[in-house]
N, C-alpha and C positions, 0 to 999 in steps of 0.2 A: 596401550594407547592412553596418554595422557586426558585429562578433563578438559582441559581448552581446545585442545585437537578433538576431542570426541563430539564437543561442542560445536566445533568451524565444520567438521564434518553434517552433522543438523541444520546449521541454519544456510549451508551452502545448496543443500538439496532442498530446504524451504521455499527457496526463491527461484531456484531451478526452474522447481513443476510449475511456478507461477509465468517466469521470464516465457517458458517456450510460448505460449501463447498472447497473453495480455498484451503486446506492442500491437503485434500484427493481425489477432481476431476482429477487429473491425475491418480492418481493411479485405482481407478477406470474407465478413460478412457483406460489405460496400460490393465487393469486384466479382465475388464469387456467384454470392446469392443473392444479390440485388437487394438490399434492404435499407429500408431509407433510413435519415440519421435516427429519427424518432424510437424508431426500432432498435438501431444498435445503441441508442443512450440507453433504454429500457436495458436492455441484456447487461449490458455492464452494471447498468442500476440494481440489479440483483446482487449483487455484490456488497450493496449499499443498504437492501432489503435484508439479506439473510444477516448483515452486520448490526441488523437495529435488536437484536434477541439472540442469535447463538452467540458470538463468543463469551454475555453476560452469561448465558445459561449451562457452557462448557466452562465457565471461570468457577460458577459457583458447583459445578460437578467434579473440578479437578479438586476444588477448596475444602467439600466435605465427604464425598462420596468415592471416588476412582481416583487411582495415582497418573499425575498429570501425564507422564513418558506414553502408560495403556492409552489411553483416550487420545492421543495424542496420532499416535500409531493406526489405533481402530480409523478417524479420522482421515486420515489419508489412503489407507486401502481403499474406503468406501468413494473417493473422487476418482482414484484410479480408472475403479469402472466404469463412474459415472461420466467421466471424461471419453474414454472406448464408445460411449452410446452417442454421445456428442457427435461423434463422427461420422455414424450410417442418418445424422440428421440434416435436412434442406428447408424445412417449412420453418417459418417463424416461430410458431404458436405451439410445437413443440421442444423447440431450441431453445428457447425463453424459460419452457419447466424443468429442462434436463439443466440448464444454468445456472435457474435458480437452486435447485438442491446441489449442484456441484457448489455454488457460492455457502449452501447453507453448513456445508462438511469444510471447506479449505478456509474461509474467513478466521473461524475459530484458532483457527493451528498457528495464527501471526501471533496472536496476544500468547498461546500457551508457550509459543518458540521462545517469548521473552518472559514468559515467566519460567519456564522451565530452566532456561541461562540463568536466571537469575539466581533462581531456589538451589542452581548446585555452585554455585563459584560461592554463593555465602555459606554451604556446607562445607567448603574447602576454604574456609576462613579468606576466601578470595573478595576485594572491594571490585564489586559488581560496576561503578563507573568506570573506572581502571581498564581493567581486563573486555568489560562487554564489548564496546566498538572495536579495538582489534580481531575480535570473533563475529561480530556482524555485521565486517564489511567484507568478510568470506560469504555472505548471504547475498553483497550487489554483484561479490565478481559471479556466482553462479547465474544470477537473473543473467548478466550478460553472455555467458559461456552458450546459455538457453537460445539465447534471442541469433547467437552466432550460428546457432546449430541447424532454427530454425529457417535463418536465411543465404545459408551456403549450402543448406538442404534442400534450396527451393519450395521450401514448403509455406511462403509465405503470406501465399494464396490457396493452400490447400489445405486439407485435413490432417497434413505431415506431422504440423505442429502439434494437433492435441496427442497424436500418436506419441509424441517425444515427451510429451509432460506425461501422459498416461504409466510412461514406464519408470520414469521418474519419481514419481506418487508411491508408486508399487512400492520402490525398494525403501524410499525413505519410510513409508509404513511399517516393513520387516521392522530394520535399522530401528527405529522408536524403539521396540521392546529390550534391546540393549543397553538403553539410555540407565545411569542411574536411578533409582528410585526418588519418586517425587511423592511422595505420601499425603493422604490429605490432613491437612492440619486441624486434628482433632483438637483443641482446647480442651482442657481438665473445666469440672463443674456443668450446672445445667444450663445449657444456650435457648434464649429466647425462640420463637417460630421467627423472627423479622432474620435471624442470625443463622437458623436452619437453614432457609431458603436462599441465604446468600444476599437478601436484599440489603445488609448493611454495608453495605459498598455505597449503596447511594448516599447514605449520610455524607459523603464526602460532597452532596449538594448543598448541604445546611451552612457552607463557609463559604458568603460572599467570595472571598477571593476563588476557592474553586471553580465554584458556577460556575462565575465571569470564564475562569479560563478554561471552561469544558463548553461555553455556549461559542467561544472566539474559535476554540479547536473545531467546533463542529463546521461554523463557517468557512474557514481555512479550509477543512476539511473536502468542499466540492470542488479544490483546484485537482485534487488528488489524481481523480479520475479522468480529468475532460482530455490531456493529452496521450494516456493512454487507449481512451476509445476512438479519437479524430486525428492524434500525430501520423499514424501509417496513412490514413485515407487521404490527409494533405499535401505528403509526398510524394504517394503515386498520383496527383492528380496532376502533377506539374510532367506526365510524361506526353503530350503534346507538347509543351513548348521548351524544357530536355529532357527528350528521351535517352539519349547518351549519359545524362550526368549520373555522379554517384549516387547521389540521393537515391534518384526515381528506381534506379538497378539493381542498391542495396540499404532502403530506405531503414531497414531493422538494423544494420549495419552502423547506417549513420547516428539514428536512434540512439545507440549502446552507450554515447561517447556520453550521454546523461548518467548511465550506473557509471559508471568510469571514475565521472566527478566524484559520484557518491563514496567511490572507495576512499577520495583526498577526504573530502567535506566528513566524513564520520571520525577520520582519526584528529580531528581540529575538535570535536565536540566535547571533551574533557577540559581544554582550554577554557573555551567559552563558553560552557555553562556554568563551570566552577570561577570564573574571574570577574565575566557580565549578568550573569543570572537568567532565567528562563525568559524576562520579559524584553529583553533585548535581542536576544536569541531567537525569538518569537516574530520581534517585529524586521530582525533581515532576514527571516524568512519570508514575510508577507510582503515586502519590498523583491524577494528574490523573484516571486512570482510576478508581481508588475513586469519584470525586465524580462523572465521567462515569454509570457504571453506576445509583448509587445514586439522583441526580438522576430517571432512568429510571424508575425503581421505582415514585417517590412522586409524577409529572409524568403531568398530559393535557392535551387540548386544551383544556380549559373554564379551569374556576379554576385549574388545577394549570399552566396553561401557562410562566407563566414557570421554572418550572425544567425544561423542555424545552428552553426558551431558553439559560437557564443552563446544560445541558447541552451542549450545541452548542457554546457559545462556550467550557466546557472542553476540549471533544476537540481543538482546537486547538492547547493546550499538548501534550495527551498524547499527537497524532498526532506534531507539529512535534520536541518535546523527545525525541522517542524514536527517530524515524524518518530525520529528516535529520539530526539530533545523532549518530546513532550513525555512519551512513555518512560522516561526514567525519573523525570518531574513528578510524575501519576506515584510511581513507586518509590520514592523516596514520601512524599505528603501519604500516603495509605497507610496504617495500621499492617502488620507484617500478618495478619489473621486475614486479610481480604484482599491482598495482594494481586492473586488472580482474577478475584472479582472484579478489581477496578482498572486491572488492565484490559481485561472485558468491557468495561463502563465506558474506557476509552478509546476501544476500538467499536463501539455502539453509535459516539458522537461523530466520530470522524468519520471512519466509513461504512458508518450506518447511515445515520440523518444524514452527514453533510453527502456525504459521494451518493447517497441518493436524488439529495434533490440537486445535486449539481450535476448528476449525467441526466438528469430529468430537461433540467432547463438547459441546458447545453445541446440537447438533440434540438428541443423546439426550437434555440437559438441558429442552431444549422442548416435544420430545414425553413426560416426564417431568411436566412442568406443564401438559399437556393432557390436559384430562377431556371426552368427545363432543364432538369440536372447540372448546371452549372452554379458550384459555389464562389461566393467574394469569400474568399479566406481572411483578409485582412480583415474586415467588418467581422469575421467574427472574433477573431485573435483579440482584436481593439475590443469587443465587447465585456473577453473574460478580462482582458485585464484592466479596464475601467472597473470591477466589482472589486477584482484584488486592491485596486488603489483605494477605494472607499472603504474597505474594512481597515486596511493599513492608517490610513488616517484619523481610523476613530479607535484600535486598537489599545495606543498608550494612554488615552483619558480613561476607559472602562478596568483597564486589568490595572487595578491598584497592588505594586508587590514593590516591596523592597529588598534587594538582593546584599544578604553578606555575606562577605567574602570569606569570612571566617568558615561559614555553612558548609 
C-alpha cells in the first residue's frame, strides 16, 4: 500500500469516529435526555476544555519522548472505551466527565493526524501542500460516510451513534501501529529545560505577527463549534410545522451536504493560499461564516430550504479556509524541531479557548432565546453572526501580513 493511500486510509477513519456523533449528540442530548442548551454547550465545551492542554502536551510527547503513529494509536483505543461507557449514561453530571476525558484522548489525534501527514510525505521527499489536501479531504468524505451511517441507522436519537464511532476508534487504534514510524526529533547537543518540556513552541508568541494571528484564530475559533452542538437540535425542531420535510426526517442527511463542500473547498486551497496568501484566505472565511449563520436565520425545511442548502455548501469555505488554511500556515512559520508542538499551540487557541468559550456563550445565548421550551432560532442565528461580522471587520487592520507570491 502506497504512503498517500496509507495516509487517506488515517485521516478517513480520523473523522469517521468523530462524524458518527458530533452532528447529531445534541440533538439527541436536547430530544433524548432533556438537557437544556446550557448543558449541551458545556459537553461540547469539553472539547474546548480538554483542547486548552492536551494536544500542546501530546505535541510536545510526540516531539521528545514517543513516536507520534504509538501515541497516536494508544489515543484512540482509549476513547473507544470511553465512548462504550458514554452510552450506559443518562445523567448530566456524569455524561459531562465521561466527555470530558473522551475529549481529553480524541482532541489530540486532530493536530497529531496532521503532523503525522506531514512528518511522512516530507520523509518521502513529498511537498506536504501538494499532496496534504488531496489526503484530507478523504478525512471530510469519512465525517460524512459517519453521519450517513448514523442517520440511515436511526440512531440519531439514540446511543446507535456512539456505538458506531466506538468501533470506529477501535480499529483506527490497531491501524496507528502500522503507520510508518514518526520518531521524536531528538536534536544533537544539550537542549535547554524551556526545549525539554516542549514549551518553545510558544516562542512563536514573541512575533507580533503570530500573536495577532493565533489571538484572531482563537476567536474565529468559537464558530467552530456552535453548529455542530445547535444545527441538529434546529432541524428537528421545525417537525411541527414540517414534519414531512427532508430536513426534519434526515436532518444529519441534510447536514452532510457541509462535509460535501469541504471535499470542493480543500482541493481549492493550494490555489489560494499560494496565489492570495493566509490573510485573505482568512478573511473569506470569516465573511464565509457571516453568510453561514445568517443563511440559518432566514432558512427551513419548507420554502426556505434552499438556503439551508446554501448554507451547507458555505461552511465549506469557512470550515476548509480556516481550518486547514491555518494549520499548514502554523507549519510552514514553526521551526521543523516544534512542529508538533505548534500544531498543538494551534489546536489550544482554536479549539481550546475559542470552541470553549464559544459553546460556553452560545448555550447561554440559546437558552436566552428560549421562552417555555420554545426557541426564536432566528435571534439566535442573527446573534452568531453579528460576532462573525465584527471580528471580520476588524480582522484586516490587526493581522499585519504581506503575502508573496513567490513564498
Amino acid at each position: 500500500m502506497s504512503i498517500p493511500l496509507r495516509l487517506t486510509v488515517m485521516n478517513f477513519m480520523q473523522f469517521f469516529v468523530w462524524g458518527a456523533w458530533l452532528i447529531s449528540f445534541g440533538a439527541y442530548m436536547s430530544k433524548a435526555l432533556g438537557f437544556t442548551g446550557l448543558q449541551i454547550g458545556s459537553i461540547y465545551g469539553t472539547m474546548g476544555i480538554a483542547s486548552l492542554f492536551m494536544p500542546g502536551l501530546m505535541g510536545i510527547v510526540a516531539d521528545r519522548w514517543l513516536n507520534a503513529e504509538r501515541l497516536y494509536g494508544i489515543l484512540h483505543l482509549a476513547g473507544a472505551a470511553l465512548i462504550v461507557w458514554a452510552s450506559t449514561v443518562h445523567d448530566y453530571e456524569t455524561l459531562y466527565f465521561i466527555m470530558l476525558l473522551n475529549a481529553c484522548v480524541y482532541m489530540p489525534t486532530i493536530a497529531l493526524n496532521n503532523a503525522i501527514s506531514y512528518r511522512v510525505l516530507e520523509q518521502q521527499g513529498m511537498n506536504f501542500i501538494q499532496k496534504f489536501p488531496p489526503i484530507r479531504v478523504w478525512g471530510t468524505i469519512g465525517f460524512i460516510l459517519a453521519m450517513w451511517a448514523t442517520d440511515l441507522s436511526g440512531s440519531v436519537l439514540t446511543v446507535g451513534q456512539l456505538y458506531i464511532s466506538a468501533a470506529a476508534a477501535a480499529f483506527l487504534g490497531l491501524y496507528a501501529f502500522t503507520l510508518p514510524a514518526c520518531a521524536p526529533a531528538r536534536g544533537a547537543g544539550k537542549r535547554t529545560i524551556v526545549e525539554a518540556l516542549g514549551l518553545d513552541a510558544f516562542v512563536l508568541f514573541r512575533r507580533v505577527q503570530m500573536l495577532v494571528f493565533f489571538l484572531c484564530a482563537m476567536l474565529l475559533g468559537g464558530a467552530l463549534q456552535i453548529t455542530n452542538a445547535f444545527g441538529g437540535d434546529f432541524l428537528t425542531d421545525f417537525n411541527t410545522t414540517y414534519p414531512d420535510s427532508f430536513g426534519v426526517r434526515h436532518p444529519i442527511l441534510l447536514s452532510s451536504i457541509s462535509q460535501m463542500s469541504e471535499t470542493l473547498f480543500i482541493l481549492t486551497i493550494p490555489f489560494f493560499l499560494q496565489r492570495f496568501g493566509i490573510k485573505v484566505v482568512m478573511l473569506i472565511a470569516i465573511f464565509a461564516w457571516v453568510l453561514r449563520f445568517g443563511l440559518f436565520a432566514f432558512g427551513d425545511p419548507g420554502p426556505g430550504l434552499w438556503m439551508l442548502v446554501l448554507s451547507m455548501i458555505v461552511y465549506g469555505m469557512a470550515f476548509d479556509f480556516f481550518n486547514i488554511s491555518g494549520s499548514m500556515y502554523v507549519n510552514l512559520e514553526a521551526n521543523p524541531r516544534i512542529r508538533a508542538s505548534a500544531q498543538g499551540l494551534y489546536m489550544v487557541m482554536t479549539n481550546g479557548l475559542g470552541a470553549f468559550l464559544g459553546t460556553m456563550v452560545a448555550g447561554a445565548v440559546v437558552d436566552h432565546y428560549t421562552v417555555d421550551g420554545v426557541r426564536d432560532w432566528q435571534g439566535i442565528w442573527l446573534a452568531f453572526a453579528g460576532y462573525a461580522l465584527a471580528l471580520g471587520l476588524v480582522f484586516p487592520f490587526v493581522f499585519r501580513y504581506r503575502h508573496r507570491r513567490a513564498d
